[in-house]
C-alpha positions as a Markdown table, in Angstrom:
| # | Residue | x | y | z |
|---|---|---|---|---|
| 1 | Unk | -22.6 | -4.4 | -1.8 |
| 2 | Unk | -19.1 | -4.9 | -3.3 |
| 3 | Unk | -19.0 | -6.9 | -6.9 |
| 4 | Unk | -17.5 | -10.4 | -6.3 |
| 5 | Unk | -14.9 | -9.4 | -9.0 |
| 6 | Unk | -13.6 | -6.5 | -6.3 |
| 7 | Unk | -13.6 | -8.9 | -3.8 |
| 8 | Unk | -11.1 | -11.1 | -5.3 |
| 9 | Unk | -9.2 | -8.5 | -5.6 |
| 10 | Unk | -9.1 | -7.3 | -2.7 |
| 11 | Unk | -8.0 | -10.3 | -1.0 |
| 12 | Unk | -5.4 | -10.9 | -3.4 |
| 13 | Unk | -4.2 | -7.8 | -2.8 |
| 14 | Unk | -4.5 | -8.5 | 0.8 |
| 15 | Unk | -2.2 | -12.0 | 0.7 |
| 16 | Unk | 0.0 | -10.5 | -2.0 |
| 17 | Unk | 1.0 | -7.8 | 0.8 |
| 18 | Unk | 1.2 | -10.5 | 3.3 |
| 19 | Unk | 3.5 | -12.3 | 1.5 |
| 20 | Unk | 5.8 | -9.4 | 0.8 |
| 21 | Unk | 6.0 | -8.3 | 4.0 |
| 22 | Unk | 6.9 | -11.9 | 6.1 |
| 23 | Unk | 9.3 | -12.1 | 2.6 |
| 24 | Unk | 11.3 | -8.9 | 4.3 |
| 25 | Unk | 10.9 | -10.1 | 7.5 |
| 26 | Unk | 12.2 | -13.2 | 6.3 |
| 27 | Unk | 15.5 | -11.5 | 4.7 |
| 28 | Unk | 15.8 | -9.1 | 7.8 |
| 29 | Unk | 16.5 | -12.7 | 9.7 |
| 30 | Unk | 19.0 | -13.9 | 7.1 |
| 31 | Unk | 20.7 | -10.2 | 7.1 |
| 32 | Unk | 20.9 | -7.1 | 6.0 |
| 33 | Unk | 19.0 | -6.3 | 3.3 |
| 34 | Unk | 20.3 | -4.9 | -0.1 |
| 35 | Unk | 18.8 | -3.2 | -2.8 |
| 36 | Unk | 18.5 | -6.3 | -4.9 |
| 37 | Unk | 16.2 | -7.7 | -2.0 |
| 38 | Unk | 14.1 | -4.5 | -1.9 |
| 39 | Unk | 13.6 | -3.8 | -5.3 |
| 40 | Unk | 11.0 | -6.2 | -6.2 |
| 41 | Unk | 9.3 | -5.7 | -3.2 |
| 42 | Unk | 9.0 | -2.2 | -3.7 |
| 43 | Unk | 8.2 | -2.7 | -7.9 |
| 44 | Unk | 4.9 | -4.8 | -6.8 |
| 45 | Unk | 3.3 | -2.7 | -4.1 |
| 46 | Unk | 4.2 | 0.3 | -6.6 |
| 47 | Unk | 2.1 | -1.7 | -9.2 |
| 48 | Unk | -0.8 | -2.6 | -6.6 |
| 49 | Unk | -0.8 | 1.0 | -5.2 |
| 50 | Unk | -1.5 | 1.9 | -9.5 |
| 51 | Unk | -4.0 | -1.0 | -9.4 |
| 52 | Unk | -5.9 | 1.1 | -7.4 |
| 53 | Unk | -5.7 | 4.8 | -8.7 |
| 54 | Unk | -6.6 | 3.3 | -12.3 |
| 55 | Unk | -9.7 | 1.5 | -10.9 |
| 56 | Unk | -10.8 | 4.6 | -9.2 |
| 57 | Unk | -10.3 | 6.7 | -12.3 |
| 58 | Unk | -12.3 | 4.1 | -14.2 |
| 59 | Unk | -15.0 | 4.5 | -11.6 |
| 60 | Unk | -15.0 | 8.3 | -11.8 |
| 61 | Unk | -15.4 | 7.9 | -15.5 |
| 62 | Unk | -16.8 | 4.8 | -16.6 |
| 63 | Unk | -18.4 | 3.5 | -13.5 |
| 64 | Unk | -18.7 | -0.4 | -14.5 |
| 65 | Unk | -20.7 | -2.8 | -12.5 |
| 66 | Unk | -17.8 | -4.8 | -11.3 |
| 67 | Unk | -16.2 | -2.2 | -8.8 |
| 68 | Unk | -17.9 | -0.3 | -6.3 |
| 69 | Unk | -19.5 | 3.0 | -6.8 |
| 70 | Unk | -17.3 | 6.6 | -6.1 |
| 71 | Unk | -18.3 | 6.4 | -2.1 |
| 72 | Unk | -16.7 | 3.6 | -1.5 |
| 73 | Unk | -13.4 | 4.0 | -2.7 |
| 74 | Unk | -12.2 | 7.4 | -0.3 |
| 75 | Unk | -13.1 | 9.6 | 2.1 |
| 76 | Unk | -11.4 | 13.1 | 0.4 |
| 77 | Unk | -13.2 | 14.7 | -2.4 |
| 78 | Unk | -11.8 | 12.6 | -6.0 |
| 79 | Unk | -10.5 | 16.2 | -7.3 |
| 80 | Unk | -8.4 | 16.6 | -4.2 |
| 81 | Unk | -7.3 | 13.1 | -3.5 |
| 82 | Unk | -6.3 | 11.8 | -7.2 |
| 83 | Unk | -3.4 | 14.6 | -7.8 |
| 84 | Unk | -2.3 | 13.3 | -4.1 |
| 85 | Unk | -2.3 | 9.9 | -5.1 |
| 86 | Unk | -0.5 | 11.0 | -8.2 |
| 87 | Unk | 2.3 | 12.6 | -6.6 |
| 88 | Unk | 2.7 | 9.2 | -4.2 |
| 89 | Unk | 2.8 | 6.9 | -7.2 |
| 90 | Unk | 5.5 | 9.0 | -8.5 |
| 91 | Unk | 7.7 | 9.5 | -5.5 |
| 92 | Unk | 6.7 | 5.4 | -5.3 |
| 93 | Unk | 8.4 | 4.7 | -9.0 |
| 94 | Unk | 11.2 | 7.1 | -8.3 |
| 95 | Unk | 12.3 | 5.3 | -5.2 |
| 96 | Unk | 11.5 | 1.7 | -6.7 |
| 97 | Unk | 13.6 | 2.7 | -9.4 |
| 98 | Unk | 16.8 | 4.3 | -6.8 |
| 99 | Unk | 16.6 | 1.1 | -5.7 |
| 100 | Unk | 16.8 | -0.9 | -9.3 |
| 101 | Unk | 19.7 | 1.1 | -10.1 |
| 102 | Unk | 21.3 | 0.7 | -6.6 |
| 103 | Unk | 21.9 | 4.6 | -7.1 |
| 104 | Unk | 20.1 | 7.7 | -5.6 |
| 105 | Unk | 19.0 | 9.5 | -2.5 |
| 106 | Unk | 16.8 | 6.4 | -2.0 |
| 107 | Unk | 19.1 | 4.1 | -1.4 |
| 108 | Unk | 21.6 | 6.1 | 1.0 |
| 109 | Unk | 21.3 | 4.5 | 4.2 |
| 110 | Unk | 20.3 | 5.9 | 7.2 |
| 111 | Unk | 19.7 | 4.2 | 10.7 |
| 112 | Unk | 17.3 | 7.1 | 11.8 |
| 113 | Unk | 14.9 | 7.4 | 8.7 |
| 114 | Unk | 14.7 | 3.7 | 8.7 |
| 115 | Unk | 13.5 | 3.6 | 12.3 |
| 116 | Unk | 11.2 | 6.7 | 11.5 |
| 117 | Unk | 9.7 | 4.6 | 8.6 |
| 118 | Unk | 8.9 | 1.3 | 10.2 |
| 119 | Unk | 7.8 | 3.0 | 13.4 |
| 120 | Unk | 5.2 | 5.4 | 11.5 |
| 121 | Unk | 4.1 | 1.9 | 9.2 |
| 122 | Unk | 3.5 | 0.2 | 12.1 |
| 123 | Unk | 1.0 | 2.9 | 13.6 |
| 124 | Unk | 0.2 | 3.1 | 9.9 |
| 125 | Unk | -1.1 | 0.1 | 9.2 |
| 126 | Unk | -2.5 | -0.3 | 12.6 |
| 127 | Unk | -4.6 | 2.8 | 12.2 |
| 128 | Unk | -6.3 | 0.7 | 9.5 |
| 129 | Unk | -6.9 | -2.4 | 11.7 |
| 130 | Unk | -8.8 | 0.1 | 13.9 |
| 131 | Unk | -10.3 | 2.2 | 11.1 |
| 132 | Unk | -11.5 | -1.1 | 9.6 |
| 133 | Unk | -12.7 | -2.6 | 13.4 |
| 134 | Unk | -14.8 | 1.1 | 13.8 |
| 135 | Unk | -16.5 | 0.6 | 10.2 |
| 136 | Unk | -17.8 | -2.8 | 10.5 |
| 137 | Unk | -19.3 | -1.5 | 14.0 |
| 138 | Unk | -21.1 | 1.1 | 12.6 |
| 139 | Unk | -21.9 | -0.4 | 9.5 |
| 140 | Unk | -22.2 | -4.4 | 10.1 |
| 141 | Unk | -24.1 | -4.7 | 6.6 |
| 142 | Unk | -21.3 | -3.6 | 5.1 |
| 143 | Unk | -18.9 | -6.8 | 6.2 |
| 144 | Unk | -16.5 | -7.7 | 5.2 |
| 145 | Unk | -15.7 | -5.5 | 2.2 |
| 146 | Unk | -17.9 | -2.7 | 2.2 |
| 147 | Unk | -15.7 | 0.9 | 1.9 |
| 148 | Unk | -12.2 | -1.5 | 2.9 |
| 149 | Unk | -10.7 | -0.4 | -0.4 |
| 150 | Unk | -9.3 | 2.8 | 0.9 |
| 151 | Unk | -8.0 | 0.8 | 4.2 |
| 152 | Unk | -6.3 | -1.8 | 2.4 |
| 153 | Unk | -4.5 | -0.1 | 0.0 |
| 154 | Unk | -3.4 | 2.2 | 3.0 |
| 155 | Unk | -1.9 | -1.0 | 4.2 |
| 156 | Unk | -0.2 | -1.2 | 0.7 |
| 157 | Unk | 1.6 | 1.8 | 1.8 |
| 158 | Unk | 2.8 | 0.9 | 4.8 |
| 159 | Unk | 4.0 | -2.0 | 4.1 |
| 160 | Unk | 6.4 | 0.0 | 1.3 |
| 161 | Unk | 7.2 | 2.2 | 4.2 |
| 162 | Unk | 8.4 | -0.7 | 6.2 |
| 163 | Unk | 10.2 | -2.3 | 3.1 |
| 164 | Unk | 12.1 | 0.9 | 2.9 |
| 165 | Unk | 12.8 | 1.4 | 6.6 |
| 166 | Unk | 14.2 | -1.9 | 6.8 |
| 167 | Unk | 16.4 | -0.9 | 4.0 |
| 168 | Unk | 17.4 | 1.4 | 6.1 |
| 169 | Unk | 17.9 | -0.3 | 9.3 |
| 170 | Unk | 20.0 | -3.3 | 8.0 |
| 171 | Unk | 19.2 | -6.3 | 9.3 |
């Protein structure tokens, strides 16, 4: 069962993403998108991609009632999967920041990579609609929340993906 506390967060994590993403698909209508635009964007899923390697690290060594127990937050082996996660959240706050500066490799557009990055969120992020769809099957006592952390936090990075293909892309 997943603690009422993880749940909130979860969804707000959830609409937060939501938000940010019909925010860029809102800009992408107005024009081509500038590093101002993207910045923020990038900054707060960079924060709610840390939200949820510090809660797992407080799970692995604190376990408090509040968040789910060790199984439900992956499906890799902790030792493996936090220096992974690591080395995302870094490449994460060295793009975020490119993008703050308006200087870098980041921020050096290119037509291709942007396509390549909004095309791989997109299958992505639907990977996790059907990775979520094939959980609740098998497991139906675990809906709505049980073991989603892992999927929606994927959807976290996607949707930086596509905020940095659009980039990218232009408009």
């Amino acid at each position: 069962m997943t603690p009422r506390p993880t749940k909130t967060i979860l969804v707000a994590t959830l609409v937060a993403t939501a938000c940010l993403f019909m925010s860029l698909v809102g800009m992408q209508v107005d024009g081509t998108l500038d590093t101002a635009d993207v910045a923020p964007v990038l900054w707060v899923l960079t924060g709610l991609f840390a939200v949820r390697v510090a809660g797992q690290m407080l799970v692995a060594s604190r376990a408090p009632g509040w968040l789910p127990p060790m199984e439900d937050w992956n499906l890799v082996p902790y030792r493996v999967l936090l220096p992974i996660q690591l080395v995302i959240l870094t490449v994460m706050i060295w793009i975020s920041a490119s993008f703050t500066r308006d200087a870098g490799l980041p921020v050096d557009r290119s037509r291709e990579l942007g396509w390549l990055l909004i095309g791989f969120s997109a299958i992505y992020a639907g990977s996790m609609g059907v990775r979520y769809a094939i959980r609740m099957r098998r497991r139906p006592e675990a809906r709505w929340f049980g073991g989603t952390i892992p999927m929606i936090f994927h959807l976290v990075l996607a949707t930086y993906l596509y905020a940095l293909g659009s980039f990218h892309v232009g408009s």
